[in-house]
C-alpha positions as CSV (number, residue, x, y, z in Angstrom):
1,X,-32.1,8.4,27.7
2,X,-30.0,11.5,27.9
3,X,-28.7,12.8,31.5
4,X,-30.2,16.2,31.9
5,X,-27.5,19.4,31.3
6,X,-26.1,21.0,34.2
7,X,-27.3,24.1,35.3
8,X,-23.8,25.0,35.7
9,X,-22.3,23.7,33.3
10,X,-23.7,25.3,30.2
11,X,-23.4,29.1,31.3
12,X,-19.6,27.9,32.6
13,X,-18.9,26.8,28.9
14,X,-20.6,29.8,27.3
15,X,-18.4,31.6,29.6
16,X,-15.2,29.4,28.5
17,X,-16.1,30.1,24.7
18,X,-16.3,33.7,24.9
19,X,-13.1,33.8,26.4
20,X,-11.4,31.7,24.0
21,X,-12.5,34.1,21.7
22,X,-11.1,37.1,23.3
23,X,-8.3,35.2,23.4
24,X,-7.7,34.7,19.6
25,X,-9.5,38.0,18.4
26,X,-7.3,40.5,20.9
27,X,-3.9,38.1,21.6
28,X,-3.6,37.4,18.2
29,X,-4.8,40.4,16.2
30,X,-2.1,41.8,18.8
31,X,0.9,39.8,18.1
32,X,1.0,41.7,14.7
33,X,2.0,44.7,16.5
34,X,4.1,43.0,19.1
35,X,6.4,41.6,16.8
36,X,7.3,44.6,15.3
37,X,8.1,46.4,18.7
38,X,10.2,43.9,18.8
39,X,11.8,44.5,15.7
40,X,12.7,47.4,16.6
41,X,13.6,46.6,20.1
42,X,16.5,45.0,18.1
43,X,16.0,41.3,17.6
44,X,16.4,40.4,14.5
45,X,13.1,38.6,12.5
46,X,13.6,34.7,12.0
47,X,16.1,34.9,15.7
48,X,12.7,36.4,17.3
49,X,10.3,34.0,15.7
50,X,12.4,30.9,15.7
51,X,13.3,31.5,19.6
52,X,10.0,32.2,20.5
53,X,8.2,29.1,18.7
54,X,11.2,27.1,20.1
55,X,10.9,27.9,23.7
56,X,7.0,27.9,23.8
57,X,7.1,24.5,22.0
58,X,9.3,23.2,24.9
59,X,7.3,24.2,27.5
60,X,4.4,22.8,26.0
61,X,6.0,20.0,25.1
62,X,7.1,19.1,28.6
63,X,4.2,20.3,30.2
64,X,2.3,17.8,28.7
65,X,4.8,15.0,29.0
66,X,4.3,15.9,32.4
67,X,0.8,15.0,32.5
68,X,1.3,11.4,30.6
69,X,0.4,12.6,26.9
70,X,1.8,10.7,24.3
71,X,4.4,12.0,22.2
72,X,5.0,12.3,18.9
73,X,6.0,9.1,16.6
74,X,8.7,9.2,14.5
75,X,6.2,9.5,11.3
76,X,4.2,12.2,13.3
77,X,7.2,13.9,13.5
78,X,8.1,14.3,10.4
79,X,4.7,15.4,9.2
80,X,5.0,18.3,12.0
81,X,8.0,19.4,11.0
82,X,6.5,19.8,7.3
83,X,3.6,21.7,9.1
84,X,6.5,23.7,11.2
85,X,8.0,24.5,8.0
86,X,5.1,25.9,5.8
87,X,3.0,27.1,9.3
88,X,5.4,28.5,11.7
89,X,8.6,29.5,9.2
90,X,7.0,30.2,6.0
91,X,3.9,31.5,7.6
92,X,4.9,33.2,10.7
93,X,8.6,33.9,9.5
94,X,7.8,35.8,6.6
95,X,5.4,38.5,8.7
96,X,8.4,38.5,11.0
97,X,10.2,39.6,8.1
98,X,7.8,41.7,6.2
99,X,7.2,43.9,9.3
100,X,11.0,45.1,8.6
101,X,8.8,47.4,6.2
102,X,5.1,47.0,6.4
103,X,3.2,48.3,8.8
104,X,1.4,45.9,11.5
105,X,-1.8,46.6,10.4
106,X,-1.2,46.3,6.9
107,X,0.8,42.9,7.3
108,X,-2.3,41.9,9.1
109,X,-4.8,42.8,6.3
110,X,-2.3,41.2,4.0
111,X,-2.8,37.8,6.2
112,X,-6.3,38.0,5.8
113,X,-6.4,36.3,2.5
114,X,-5.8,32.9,4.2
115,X,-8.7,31.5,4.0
116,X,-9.2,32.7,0.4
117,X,-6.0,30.2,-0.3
118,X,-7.5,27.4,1.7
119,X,-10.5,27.7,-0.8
120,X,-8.2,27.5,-3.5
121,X,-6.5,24.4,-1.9
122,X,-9.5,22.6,-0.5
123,X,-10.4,22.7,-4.2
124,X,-7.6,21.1,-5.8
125,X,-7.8,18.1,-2.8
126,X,-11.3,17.6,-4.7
127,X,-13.5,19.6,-2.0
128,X,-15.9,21.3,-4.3
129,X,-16.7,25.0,-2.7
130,X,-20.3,25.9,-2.7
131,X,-21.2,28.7,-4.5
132,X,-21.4,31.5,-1.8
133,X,-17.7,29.9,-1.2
134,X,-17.1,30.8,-4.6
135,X,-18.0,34.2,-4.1
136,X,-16.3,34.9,-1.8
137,X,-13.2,33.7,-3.0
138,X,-13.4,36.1,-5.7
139,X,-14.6,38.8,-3.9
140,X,-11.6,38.3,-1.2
141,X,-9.0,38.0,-4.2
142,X,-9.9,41.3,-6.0
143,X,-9.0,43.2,-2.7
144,X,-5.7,41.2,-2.6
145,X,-4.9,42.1,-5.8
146,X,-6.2,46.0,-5.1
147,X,-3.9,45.8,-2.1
148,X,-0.7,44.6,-3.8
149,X,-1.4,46.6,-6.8
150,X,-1.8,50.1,-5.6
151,X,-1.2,50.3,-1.7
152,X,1.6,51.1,0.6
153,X,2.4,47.8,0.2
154,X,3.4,47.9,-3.0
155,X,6.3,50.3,-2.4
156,X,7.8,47.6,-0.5
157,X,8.7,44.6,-3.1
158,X,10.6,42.6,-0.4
159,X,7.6,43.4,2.4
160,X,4.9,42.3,-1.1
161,X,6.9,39.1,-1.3
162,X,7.1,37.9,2.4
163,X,3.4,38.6,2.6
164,X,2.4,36.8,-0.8
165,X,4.3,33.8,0.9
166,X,3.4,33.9,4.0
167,X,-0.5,33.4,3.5
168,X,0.1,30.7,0.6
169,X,2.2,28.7,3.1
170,X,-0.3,29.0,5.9
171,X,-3.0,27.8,4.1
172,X,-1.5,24.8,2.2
173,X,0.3,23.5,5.3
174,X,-3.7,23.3,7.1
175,X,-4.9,21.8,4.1
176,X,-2.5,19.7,3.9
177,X,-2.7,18.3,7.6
178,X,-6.0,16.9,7.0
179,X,-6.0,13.3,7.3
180,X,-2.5,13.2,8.3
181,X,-0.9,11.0,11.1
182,X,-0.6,13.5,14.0
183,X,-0.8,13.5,17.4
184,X,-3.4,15.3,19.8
185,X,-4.0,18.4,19.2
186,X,-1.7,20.6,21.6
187,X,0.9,18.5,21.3
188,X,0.9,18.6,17.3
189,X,0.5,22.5,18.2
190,X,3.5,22.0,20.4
191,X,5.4,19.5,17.5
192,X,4.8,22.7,15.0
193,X,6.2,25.5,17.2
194,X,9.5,22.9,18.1
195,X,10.0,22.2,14.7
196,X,9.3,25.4,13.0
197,X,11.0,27.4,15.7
198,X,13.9,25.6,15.0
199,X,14.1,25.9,11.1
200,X,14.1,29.5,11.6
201,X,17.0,29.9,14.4
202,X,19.1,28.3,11.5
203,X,18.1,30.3,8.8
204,X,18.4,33.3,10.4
205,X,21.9,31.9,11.4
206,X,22.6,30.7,7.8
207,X,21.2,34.4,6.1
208,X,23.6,36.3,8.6
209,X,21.1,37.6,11.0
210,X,22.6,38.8,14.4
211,X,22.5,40.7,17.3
212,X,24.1,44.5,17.0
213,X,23.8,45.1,20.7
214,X,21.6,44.9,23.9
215,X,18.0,44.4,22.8
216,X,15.7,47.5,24.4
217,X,13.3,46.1,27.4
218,X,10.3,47.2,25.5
219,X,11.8,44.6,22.9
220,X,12.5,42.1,25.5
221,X,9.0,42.3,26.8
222,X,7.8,42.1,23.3
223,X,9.4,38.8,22.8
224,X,8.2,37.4,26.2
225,X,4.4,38.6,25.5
226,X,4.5,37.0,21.9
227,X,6.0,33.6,23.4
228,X,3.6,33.1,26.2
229,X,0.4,35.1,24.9
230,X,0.9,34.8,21.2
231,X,1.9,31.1,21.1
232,X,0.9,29.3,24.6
233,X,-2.1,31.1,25.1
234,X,-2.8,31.8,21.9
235,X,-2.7,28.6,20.5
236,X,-3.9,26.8,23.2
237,X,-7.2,28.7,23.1
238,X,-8.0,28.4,19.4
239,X,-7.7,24.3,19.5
240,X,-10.0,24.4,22.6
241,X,-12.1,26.3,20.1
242,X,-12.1,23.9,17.5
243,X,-13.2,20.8,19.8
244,X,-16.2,22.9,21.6
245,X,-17.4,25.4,18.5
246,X,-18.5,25.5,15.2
247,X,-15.1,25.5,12.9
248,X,-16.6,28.7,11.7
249,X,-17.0,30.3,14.8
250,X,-13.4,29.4,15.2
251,X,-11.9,30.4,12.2
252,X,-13.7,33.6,12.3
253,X,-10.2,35.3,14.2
254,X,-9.5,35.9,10.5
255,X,-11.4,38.5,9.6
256,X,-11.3,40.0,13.6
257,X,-7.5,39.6,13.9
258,X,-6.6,42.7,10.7
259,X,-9.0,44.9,12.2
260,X,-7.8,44.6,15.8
261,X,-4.0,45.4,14.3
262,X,-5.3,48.0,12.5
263,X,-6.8,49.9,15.6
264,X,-3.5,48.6,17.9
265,X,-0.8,49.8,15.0
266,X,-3.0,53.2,14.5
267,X,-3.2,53.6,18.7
268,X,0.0,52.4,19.9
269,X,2.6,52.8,17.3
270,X,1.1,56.0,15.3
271,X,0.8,53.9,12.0
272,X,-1.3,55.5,9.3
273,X,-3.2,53.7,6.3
274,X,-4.2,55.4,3.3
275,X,-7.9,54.8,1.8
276,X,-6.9,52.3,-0.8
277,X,-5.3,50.1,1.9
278,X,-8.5,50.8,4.1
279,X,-10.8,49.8,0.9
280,X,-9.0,46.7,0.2
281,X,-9.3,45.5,3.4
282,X,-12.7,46.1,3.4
283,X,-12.9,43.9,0.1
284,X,-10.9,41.0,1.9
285,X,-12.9,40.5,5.0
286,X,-16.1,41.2,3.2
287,X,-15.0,37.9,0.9
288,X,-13.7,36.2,3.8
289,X,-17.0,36.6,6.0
290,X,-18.6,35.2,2.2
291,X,-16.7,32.2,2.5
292,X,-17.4,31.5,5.9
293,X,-20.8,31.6,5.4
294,X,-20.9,29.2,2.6
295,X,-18.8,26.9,5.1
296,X,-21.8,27.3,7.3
297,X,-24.5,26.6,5.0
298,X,-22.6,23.5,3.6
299,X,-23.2,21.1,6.0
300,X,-26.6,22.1,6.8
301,X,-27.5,21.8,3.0
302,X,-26.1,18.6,3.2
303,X,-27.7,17.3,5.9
304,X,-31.4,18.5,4.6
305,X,-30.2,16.7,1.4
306,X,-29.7,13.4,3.5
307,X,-33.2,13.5,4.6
């Protein structure tokens, strides 16, 4: 016999998940343009990312050592500082860097194509897409290649290179964290930002980056907003996401998240796009809402199958 559901409850959820969602559509489709105020509030790239995943890893960290959560094992360890590298410092490091030339909004577009790797990855782990999956994946890979080809972006070969990476990197390290020995959730989230935060404060040390004066408040504040709403919030609200909504619904900040930095960079920060970086984009969400259908259907196909 199940208890009957709360008459509060259920609208107080509903109201919880469309939060979260802000959350990850506006914070993060916002961060894009955030780091590069901060950029150019002078902190240099992999400094300003590895600071800020460090300190808001710490203060995740202790809060929930604080509140009796487990931490990490040696072996989880080590499989979140593989995550910190390909996640945080290949993935989040190389838009830091990129954005030294690209645009916010076109670094964002460029970041879309994540989901279009995981495809690619899920595939060679033996997950078999389903053919709307497929579709999509070729759909969303045409407007990469339109983007890097012809675009704004393409004038940029360093920018093109950080943002080919960065994408590849975020995808492989989530496909390859299924399975693995990890702790809970936020405090693998916390593990990641630790780990990764600290990779990149050495190899922006090791590459020569530095500090060629006082860093400009509106930089400052940039840093500070990207630490605590980027990463704590951030974070925090997509895996809340992932253990009350439909993965899909969760993952669907990626095809939110280059439109909201489009609008942002062309609002705030007077950025321009051309029509071919416009049309690509169009191209890659319009494959990544194809493969997050398919991701939808899936399970229901399978579970019709079953019967």
């Amino acid at each position: 016999m199940t208890s009957p559901v709360s008459p509060v409850a259920a609208p107080a959820r509903g109201l919880f998940v469309v939060l979260a969602l802000l959350a990850v559509y506006l914070i993060w489709g916002s961060t894009y343009l955030g780091i590069r105020f901060a950029l150019e509030g002078g902190y240099p790239p992999l400094l300003m990312a590895g600071g800020r995943f460090l300190l808001a890893g710490s203060m995740m960290y202790a809060v929930l050592r604080a509140r009796a959560e487990a931490a990490p094992t040696r072996a989880q360890w080590k499989n979140l500082a593989l995550m910190g590298l390909l996640m945080m410092g290949l993935g989040n490091g190389m838009v830091s860097i990129a954005e030294q030339w690209v645009s916010s909004g076109l670094a964002a577009v460029a970041i879309a194509s994540t989901p279009l790797w995981m495809g690619l990855f899920a595939l060679l782990r033996g997950q078999r897409p389903s053919g709307l999956e497929w579709v999509g994946i070729g759909i969303g890979f045409v407007g990469v290649l339109w983007l890097n080809a012809g675009s704004t972006l393409s004038a940029t070969p360093w920018g093109l290179v950080a943002l080919v990476i960065a994408p590849i990197a975020w995808a492989y390290g989530s496909i390859w964290s299924k399975g693995r020995d990890l702790p809970s959730p936020f405090m693998s989230a916390a593990g990641q930002m630790i780990t990764g935060g600290v990779m990149m404060l050495v190899a922006g040390l090791v590459t020569g980056e530095s500090f060629h004066g006082m860093p400009t408040l509106k930089g400052t504040l940039s840093v500070v907003y990207l630490m605590t709403f980027g990463s704590i919030i951030g974070f925090t609200a997509y895996v809340w996401l992932l253990h009350h909504v439909r993965p899909t619904l969760a993952g669907s900040y990626a095809y939110v998240n280059p439109v909201i930095a489009v609008m942002l960079g062309a609002w705030l920060a007077n950025e321009t796009f051309t029509t071919h970086d416009l049309g690509a984009m169009g191209v890659i969400l319009f494959g990544v809402v194809a493969i997050t259908l398919g991701k939808a259907r899936a399970p229901r196909a399978a579970t019709e199958e079953a019967r």
